[in-house]
Backbone as XML, in Angstrom:
<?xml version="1.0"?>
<chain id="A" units="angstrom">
  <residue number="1" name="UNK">
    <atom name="N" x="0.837" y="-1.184" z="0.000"/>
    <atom name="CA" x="0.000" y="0.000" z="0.000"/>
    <atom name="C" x="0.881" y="1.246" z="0.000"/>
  </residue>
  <residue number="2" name="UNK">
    <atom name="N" x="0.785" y="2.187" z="-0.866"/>
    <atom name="CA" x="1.569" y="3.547" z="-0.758"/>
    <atom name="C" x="0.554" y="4.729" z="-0.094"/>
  </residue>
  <residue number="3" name="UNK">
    <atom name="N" x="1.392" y="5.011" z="1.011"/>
    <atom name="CA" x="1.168" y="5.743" z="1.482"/>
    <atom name="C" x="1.244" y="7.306" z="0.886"/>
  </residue>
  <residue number="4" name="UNK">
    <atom name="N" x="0.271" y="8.038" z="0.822"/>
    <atom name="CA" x="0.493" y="9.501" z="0.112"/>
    <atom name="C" x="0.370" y="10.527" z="1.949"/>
  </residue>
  <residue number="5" name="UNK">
    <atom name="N" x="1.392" y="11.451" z="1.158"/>
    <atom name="CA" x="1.282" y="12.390" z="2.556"/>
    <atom name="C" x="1.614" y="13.710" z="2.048"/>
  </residue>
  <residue number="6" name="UNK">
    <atom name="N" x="0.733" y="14.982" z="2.250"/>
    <atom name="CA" x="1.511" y="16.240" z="1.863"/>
    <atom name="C" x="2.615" y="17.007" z="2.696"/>
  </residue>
  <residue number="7" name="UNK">
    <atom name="N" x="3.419" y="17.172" z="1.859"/>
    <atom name="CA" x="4.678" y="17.892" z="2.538"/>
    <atom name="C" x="4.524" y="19.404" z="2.265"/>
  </residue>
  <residue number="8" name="UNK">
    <atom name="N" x="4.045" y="20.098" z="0.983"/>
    <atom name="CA" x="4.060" y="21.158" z="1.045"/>
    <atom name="C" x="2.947" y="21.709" z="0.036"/>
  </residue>
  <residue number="9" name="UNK">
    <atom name="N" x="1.567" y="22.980" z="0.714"/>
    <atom name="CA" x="0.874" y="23.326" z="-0.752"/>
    <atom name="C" x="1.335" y="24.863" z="-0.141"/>
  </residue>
  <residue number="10" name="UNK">
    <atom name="N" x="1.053" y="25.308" z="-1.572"/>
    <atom name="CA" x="1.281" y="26.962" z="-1.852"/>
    <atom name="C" x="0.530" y="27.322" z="-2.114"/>
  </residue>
  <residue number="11" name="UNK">
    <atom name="N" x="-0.485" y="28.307" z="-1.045"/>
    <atom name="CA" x="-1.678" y="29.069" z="-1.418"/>
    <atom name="C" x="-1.601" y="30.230" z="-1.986"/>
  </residue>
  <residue number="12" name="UNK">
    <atom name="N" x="-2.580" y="30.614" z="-2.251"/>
    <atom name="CA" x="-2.263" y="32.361" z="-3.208"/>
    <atom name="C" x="-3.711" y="32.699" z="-2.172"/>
  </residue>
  <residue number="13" name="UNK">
    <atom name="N" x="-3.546" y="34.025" z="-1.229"/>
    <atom name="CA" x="-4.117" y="34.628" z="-0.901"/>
    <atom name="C" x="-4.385" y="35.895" z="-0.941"/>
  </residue>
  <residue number="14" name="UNK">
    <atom name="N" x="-5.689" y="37.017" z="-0.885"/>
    <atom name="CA" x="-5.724" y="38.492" z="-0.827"/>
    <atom name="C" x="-4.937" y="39.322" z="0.019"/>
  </residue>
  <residue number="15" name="UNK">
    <atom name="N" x="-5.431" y="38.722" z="1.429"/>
    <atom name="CA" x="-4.992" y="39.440" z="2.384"/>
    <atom name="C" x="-3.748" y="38.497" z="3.447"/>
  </residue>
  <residue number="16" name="UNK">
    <atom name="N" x="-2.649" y="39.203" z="3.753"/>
    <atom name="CA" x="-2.050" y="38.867" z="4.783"/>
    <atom name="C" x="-2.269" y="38.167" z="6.040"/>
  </residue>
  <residue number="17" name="UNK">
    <atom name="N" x="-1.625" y="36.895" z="6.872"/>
    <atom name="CA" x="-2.284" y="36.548" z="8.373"/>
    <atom name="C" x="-2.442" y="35.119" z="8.068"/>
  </residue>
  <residue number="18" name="UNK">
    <atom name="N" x="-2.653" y="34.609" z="6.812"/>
    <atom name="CA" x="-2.807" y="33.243" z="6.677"/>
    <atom name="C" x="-1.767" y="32.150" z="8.037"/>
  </residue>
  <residue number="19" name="UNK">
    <atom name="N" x="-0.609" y="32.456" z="7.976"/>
    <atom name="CA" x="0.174" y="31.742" z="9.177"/>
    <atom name="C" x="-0.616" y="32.265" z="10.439"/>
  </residue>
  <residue number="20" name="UNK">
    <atom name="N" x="-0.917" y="33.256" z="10.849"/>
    <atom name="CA" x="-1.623" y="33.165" z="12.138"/>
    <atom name="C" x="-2.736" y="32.518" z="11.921"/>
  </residue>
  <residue number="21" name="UNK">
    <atom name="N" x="-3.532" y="32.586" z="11.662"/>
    <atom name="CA" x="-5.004" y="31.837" z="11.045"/>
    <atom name="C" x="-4.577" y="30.287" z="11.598"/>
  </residue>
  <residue number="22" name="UNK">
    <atom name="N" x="-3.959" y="29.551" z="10.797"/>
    <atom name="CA" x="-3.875" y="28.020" z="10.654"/>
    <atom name="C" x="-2.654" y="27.792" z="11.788"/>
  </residue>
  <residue number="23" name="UNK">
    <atom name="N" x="-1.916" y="28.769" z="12.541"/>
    <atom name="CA" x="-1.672" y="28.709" z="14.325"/>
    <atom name="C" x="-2.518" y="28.539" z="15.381"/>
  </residue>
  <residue number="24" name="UNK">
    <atom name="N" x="-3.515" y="29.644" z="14.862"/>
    <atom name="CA" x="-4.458" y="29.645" z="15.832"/>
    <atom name="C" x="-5.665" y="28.222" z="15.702"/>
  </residue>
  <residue number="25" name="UNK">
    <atom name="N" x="-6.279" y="27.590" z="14.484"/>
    <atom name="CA" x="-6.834" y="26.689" z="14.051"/>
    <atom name="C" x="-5.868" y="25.293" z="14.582"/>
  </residue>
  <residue number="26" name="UNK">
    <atom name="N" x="-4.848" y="25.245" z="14.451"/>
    <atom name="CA" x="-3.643" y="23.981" z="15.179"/>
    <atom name="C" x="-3.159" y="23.820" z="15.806"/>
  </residue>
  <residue number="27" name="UNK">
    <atom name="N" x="-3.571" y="25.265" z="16.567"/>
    <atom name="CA" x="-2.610" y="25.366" z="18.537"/>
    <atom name="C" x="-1.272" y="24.918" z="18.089"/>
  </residue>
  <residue number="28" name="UNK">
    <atom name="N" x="-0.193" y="25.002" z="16.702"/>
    <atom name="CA" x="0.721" y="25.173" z="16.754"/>
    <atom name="C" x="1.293" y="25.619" z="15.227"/>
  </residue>
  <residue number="29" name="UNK">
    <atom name="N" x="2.417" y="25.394" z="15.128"/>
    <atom name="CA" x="2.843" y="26.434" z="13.806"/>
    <atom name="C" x="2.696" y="25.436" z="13.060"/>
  </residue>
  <residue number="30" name="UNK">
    <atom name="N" x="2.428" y="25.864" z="11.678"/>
    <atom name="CA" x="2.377" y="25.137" z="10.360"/>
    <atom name="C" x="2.935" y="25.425" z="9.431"/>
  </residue>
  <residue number="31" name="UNK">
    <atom name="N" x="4.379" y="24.550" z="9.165"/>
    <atom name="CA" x="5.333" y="24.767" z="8.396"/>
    <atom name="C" x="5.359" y="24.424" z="6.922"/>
  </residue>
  <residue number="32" name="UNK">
    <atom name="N" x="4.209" y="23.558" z="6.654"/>
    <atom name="CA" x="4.227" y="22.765" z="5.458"/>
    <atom name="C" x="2.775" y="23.832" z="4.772"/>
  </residue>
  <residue number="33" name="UNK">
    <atom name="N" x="2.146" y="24.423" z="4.769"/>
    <atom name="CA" x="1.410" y="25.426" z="4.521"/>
    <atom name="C" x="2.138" y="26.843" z="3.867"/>
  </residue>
  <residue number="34" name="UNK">
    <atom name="N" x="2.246" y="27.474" z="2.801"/>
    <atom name="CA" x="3.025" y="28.401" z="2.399"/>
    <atom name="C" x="2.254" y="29.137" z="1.669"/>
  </residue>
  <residue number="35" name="UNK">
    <atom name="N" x="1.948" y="30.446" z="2.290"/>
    <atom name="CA" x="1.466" y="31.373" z="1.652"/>
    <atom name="C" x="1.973" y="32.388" z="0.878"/>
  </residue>
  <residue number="36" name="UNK">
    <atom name="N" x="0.906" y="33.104" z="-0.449"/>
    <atom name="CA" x="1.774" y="33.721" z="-1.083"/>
    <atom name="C" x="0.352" y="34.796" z="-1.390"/>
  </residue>
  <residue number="37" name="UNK">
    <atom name="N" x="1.179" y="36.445" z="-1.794"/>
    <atom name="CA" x="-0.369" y="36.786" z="-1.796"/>
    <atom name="C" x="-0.429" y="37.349" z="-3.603"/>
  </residue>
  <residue number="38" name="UNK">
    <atom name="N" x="-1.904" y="37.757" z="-3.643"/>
    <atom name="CA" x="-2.096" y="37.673" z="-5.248"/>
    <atom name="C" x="-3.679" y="38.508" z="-4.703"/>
  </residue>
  <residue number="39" name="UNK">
    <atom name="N" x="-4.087" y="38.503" z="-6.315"/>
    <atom name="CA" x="-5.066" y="38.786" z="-6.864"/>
    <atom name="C" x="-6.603" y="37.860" z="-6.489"/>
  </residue>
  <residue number="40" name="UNK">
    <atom name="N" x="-6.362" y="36.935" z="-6.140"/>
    <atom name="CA" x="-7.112" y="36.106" z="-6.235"/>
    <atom name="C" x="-6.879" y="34.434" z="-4.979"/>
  </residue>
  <residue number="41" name="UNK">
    <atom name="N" x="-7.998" y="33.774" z="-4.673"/>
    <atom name="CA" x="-7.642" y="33.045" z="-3.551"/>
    <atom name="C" x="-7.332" y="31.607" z="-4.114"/>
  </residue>
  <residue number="42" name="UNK">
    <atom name="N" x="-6.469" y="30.750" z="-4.121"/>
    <atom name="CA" x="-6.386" y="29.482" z="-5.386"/>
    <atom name="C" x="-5.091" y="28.771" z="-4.656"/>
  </residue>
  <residue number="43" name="UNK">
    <atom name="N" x="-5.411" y="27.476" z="-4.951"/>
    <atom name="CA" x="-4.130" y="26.353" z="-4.245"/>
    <atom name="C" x="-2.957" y="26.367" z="-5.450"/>
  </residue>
  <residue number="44" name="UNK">
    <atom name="N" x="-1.966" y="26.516" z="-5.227"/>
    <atom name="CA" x="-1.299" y="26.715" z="-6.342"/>
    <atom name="C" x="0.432" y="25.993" z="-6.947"/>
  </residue>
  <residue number="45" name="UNK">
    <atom name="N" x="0.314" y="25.182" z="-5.232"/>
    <atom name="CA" x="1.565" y="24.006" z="-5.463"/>
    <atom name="C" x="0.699" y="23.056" z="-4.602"/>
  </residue>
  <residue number="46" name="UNK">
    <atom name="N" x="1.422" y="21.926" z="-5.032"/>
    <atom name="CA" x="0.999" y="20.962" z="-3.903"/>
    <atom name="C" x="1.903" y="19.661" z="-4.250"/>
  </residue>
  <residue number="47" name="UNK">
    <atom name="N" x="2.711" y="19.239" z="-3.075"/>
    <atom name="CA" x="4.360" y="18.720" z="-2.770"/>
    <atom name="C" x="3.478" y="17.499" z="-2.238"/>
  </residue>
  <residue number="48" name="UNK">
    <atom name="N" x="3.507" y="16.159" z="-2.717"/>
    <atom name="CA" x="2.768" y="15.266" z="-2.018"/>
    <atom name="C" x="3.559" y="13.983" z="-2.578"/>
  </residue>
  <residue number="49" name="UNK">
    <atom name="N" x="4.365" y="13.621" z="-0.657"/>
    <atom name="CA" x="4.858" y="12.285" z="-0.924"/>
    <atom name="C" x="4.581" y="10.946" z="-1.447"/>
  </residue>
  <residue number="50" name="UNK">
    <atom name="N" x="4.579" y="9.941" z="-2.007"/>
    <atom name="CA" x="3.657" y="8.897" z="-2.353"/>
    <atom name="C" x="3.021" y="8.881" z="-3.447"/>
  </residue>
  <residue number="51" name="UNK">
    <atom name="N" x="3.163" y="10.117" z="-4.072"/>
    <atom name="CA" x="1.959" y="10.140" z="-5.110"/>
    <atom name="C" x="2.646" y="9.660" z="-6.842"/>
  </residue>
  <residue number="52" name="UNK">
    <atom name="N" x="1.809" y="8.908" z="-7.204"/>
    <atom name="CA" x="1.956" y="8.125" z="-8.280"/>
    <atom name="C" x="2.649" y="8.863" z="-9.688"/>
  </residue>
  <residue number="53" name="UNK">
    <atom name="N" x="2.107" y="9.945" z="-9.560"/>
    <atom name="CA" x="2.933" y="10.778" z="-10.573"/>
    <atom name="C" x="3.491" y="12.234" z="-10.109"/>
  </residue>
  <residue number="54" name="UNK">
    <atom name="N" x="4.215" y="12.772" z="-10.846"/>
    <atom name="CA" x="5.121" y="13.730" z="-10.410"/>
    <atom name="C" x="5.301" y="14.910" z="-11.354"/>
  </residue>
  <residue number="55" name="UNK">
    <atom name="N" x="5.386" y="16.126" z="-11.261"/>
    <atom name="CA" x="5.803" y="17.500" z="-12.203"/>
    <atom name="C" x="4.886" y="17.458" z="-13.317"/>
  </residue>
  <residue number="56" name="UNK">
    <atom name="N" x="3.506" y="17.686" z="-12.444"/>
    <atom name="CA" x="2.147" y="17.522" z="-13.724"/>
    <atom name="C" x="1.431" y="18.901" z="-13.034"/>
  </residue>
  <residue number="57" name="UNK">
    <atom name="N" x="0.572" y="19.248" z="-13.813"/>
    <atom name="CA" x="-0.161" y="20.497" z="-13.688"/>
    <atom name="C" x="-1.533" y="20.084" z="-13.823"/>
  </residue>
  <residue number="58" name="UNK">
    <atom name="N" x="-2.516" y="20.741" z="-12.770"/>
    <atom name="CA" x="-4.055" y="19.784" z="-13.231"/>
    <atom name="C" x="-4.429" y="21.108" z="-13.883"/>
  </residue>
  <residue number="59" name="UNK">
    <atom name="N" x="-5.854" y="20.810" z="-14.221"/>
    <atom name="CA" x="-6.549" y="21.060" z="-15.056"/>
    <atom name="C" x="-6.599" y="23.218" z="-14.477"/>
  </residue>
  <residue number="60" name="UNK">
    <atom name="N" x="-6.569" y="23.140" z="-13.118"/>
    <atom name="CA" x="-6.235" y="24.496" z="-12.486"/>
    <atom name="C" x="-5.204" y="25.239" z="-12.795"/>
  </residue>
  <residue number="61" name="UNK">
    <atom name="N" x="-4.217" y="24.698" z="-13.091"/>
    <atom name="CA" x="-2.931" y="25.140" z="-13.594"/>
    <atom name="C" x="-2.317" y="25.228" z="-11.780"/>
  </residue>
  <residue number="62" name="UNK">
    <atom name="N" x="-2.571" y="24.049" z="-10.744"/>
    <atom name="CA" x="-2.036" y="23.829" z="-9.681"/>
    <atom name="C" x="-0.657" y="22.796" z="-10.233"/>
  </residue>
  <residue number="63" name="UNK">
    <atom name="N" x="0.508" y="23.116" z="-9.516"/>
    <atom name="CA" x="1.906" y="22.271" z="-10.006"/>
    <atom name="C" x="1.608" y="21.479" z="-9.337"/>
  </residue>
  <residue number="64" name="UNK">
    <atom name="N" x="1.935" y="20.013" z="-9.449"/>
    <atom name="CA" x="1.762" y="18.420" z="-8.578"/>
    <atom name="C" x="2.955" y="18.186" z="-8.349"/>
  </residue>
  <residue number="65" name="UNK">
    <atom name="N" x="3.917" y="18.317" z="-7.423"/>
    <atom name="CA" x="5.248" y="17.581" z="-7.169"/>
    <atom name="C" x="5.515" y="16.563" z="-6.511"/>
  </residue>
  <residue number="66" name="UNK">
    <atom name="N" x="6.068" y="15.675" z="-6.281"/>
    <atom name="CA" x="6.096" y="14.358" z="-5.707"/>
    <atom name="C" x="7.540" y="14.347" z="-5.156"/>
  </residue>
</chain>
């Protein structure tokens, strides 16, 4: 059985605070969460161990890294 696990996604957010937000939501820091800010709110990497394929782009134009 392969185990899949995320190591790292890259959000695109409006406003600033996202790391406090998901501190305060986990009573601790969240390192594998990486915010970035923009125009618009959208998942925009996503680093996921296990996963069957690797350096693909879905249909969002989100990067898939493995």
């Amino acid at each position: 059985m392969i185990t899949q696990e995320f190591k790292k996604l890259t959000l695109v957010t409006k406003k600033e605070g996202l790391e406090a937000d998901l501190s305060t939501l986990f009573g601790k820091s969240v390192s594998t969460i990486l915010p970035e800010s923009g125009k618009e709110v959208t998942l925009k990497e996503a680093v996921i161990q296990g996963f069957l394929s690797s350096d693909r782009v879905d249909p969002n134009g989100v990067r898939i890294l493995n």
